[in-house]
N, C-alpha and C positions, 0 to 999 in steps of 0.2 A: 747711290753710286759714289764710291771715292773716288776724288779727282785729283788732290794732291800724291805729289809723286816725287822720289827721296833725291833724285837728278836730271839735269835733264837731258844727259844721254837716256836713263828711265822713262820720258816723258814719250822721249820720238819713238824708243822702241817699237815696232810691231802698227807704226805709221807712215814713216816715211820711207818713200820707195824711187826706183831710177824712173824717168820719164815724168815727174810730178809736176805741176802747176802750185808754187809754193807764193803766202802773200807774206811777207816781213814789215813789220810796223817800223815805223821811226822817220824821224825828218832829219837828215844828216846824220850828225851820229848822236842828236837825241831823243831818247826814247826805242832806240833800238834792243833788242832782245840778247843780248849777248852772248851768255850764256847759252842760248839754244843753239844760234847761228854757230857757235862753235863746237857744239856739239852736233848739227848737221854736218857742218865740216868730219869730223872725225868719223861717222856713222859709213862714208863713202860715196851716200846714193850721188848719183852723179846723171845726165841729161835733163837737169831740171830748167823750167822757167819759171821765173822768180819774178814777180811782180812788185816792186818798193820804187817809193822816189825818186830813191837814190841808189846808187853800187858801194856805198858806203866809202872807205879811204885804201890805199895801200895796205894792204897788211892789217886791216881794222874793221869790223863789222862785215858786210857781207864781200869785201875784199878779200877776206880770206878765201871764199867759197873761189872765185876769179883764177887768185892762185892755182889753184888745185883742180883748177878744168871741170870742176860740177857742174856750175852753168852753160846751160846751150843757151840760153834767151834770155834777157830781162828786158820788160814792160814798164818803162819806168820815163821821170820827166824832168831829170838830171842827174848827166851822168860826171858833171867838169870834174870831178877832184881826186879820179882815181888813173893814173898814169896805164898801168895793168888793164883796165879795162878800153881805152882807147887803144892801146897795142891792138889786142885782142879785136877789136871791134876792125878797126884800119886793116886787119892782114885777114880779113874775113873768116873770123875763128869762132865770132860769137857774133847771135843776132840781134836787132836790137827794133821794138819797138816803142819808137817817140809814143810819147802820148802828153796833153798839155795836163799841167798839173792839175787841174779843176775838175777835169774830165777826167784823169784818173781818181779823183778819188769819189765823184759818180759812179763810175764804175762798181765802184768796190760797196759802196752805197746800195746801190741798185741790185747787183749780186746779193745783197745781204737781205734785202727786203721784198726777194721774187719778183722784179723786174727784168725782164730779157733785156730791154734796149729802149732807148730813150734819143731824144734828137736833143741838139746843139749850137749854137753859131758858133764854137768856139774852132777854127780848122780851116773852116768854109774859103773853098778858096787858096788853100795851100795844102803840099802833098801830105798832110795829116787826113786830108777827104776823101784820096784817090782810092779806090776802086768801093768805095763807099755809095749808099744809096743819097741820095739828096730829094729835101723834099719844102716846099714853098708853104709859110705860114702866115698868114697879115703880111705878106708883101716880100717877107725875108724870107732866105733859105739857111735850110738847115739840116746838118751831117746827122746822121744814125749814128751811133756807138755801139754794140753789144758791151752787156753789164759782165764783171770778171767773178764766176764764182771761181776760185781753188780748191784744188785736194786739200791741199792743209794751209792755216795759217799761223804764223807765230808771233807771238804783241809781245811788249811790253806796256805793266802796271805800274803802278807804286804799292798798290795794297788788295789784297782777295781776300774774301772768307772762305770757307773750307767748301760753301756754295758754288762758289766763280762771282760770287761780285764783285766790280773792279771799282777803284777808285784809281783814277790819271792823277798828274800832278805836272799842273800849270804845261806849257808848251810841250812836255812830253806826251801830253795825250793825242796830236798830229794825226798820223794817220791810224792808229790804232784801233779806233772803235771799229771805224770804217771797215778795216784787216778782219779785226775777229766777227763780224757781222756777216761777211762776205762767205769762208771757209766752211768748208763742209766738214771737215774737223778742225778743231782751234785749241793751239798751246799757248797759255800764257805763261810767261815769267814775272818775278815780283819780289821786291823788296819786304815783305812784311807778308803772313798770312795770319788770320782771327780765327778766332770763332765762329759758327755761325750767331747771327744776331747780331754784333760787336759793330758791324756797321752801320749807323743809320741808315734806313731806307732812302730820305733824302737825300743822300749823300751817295749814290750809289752812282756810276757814272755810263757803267754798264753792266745787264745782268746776267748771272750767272748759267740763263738760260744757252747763251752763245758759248758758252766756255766748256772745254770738253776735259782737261789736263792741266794744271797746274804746279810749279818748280818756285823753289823757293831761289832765290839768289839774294844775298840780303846785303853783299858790299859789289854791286858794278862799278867796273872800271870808270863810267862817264866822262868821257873823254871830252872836250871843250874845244869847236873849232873857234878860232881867233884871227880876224883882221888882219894881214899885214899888207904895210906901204913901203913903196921902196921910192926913195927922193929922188927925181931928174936932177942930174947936171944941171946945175944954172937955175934952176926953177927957184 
């Protein structure tokens, strides 16, 4: 089956739809799929929940989607750096379910591996528990989570073979495996596509067995968030 595909409005075609449960890779805005998300963006589907980290920045990664009212929900376990999506959130326009970072990406973990659900201490005890089942283990209590599969999910790589092997590169790999392990269908994007063979098997980071589509993007943007300090008076 070919899985490389000439774009990636091409890639989503005849996948993405309104009402979707969509999971997007990336930890801020690295390793996020760019290309696709903006080519979701353009596509229109719109009432989706979108399951990432993060909501990405203003006008950047999955901030575009914000803009544009496609999101009804994200499942996600930080949202500080997008102004638009606070608005949104605050005037009750958009939903939003906290989830702690560790536990989301259990979640997506667990979804990937046929696990329904799994317990936790990580919540216990604050409204991340509430209307959740609890249950006593060696002395402790512990939260249920259901595991998150999605309609679709979109990663970014650094590098595929014409298979779907991926290869990550260094902290861009985040939440990514987890993403396309999860999806019941899975788009990747990527910097570089081989041959089959071209990549050593040891080197494989994930296989090609998760991967459904394939896009070539060979210059992302890679945006770089940066530190800033601002001096106290007097300090």
């Amino acid at each position: 089956m070919k899985k490389v595909y000439p774009s990636a409005a091409a890639a989503l075609a005849g996948i993405v739809k309104d009402g979707q449960m969509l999971a997007v890779g990336g930890f801020g805005l690295c390793g996020i799929p760019e290309a696709l998300i903006a080519a979701l963006r353009d596509s229109g589907v719109k009432d989706l929940t979108v399951i990432s980290n993060n909501a990405g920045v203003d006008g950047f990664g999955l901030g575009q989607l914000l803009v544009t009212r496609q999101i009804r929900k994200m499942i996600s376990s930080y949202v500080g750096e997008n102004k638009e999506f606070e608005r949104q959130y605050l005037a009750g326009e958009l939903e939003l379910e906290f989830t702690p970072q560790g536990t989301l990406a259990e979640k997506l973990r667990a979804g990937g591996a046929g696990i329904p659900a799994f317990f936790t201490r990580t919540g216990v005890g604050t409204m991340v528990a509430e209307g959740k089942e609890l249950r006593e283990f060696d002395g402790h209590t512990y939260v249920m989570e259901r595991s998150l599969v999605p309609d679709v999910s979109l990663v970014k790589a650094w590098k595929a073979d014409e298979s779907g092997n991926l290869v990550f590169r260094l902290t861009a790999r985040n939440f990514n495996p987890a993403a396309a392990m999860a999806g019941k269908i899975t788009i990747v994007e990527v910097e570089e596509i081989v041959k089959k063979g071209e990549i050593d098997p040891d080197a494989v980071h994930l296989p090609g067995i998760y991967i459904d589509r394939i896009v070539l993007n060979a210059h992302p943007e890679k945006r770089i968030e940066k530190r800033t300090l601002t001096e106290k008076a007097g300090a």
